[in-house]
Every structure is written in C-alpha cells, then in structure tokens.
C-alpha positions, -999 to +999 in steps of 0.1 A: +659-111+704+620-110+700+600-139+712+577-154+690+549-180+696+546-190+661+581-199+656+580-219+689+550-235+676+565-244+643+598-254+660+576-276+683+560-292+652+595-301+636+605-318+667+575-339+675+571-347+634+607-363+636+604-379+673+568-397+668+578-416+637+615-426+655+599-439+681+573-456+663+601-473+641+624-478+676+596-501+694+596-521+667+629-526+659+637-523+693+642-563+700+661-572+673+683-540+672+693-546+706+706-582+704+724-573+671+744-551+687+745-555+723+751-587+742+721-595+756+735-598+790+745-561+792+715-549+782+701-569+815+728-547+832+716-515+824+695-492+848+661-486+833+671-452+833+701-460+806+678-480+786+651-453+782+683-428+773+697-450+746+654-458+734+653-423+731+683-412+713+675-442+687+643-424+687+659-391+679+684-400+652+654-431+632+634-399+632+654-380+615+663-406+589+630-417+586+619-377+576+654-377+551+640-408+534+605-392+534+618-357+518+625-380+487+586-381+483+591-344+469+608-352+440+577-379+435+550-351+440+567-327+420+569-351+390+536-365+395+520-325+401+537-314+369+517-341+350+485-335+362+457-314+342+448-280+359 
C-alpha cells in the first residue's frame, strides 16, 4: 500500500469540512438539545470528560447531516448553471 500525501490531505479536508460545521451547529443547539433529552440533573453528573465525548460525537454525526442537507445545493447549481448564458 503506497502512501500518499495528497490523499491524506484530501481525507483531512473531508473530515474537518464535516466536523467544523457540526460543531458550529452543536454549541448552539447545545443548551436546548441537552435538556430535551437528558434530565438536567444527570448531565450535572457527568465527568467533563463524558460531556466533551458525547459534544463531540454530536459534533461528528450534525456534521455529517448538515453536509447531506448541503449536497442538495447540487441539484440547485446544476439547474441554475444549465440556465445560464455561456
């Protein structure tokens, strides 16, 4: 298996292009998700080292719903490129 830099860089891109707009979207929906869900008074009870885990899985999977609902946007530039004058 042949190691190459671009693909790490590209894989790197995918990763962070996903994470940053999670996390974005998980501070600030991070209040209200919580008490929605969870008790409040368990959330006191976890280590701040369980509460960064579960922050960054939310992270993890808003991302990637966030970059599904964005590959819609395609469809929207395909429609709107094929009616534009070259």
């Amino acid at each position: 298996m042949n190691f190459s830099p671009s693909e790490l860089f590209i894989k790197l891109l995918d990763f962070f292009s996903i994470l940053f707009p999670g996390a974005l979207l998980a501070y600030f929906l991070q209040d209200s998700a919580a008490t929605a869900r969870i008790p409040p008074k368990s959330i006191e009870k976890m280590s701040e080292a369980e509460q960064l885990a579960v922050l960054f899985a939310a992270n993890y999977l808003l991302g990637h719903l966030l970059f599904l609902l964005g590959s819609w946007l395609d469809e929207l530039d395909d429609f709107a490129s094929k009616r534009t004058l070259e």
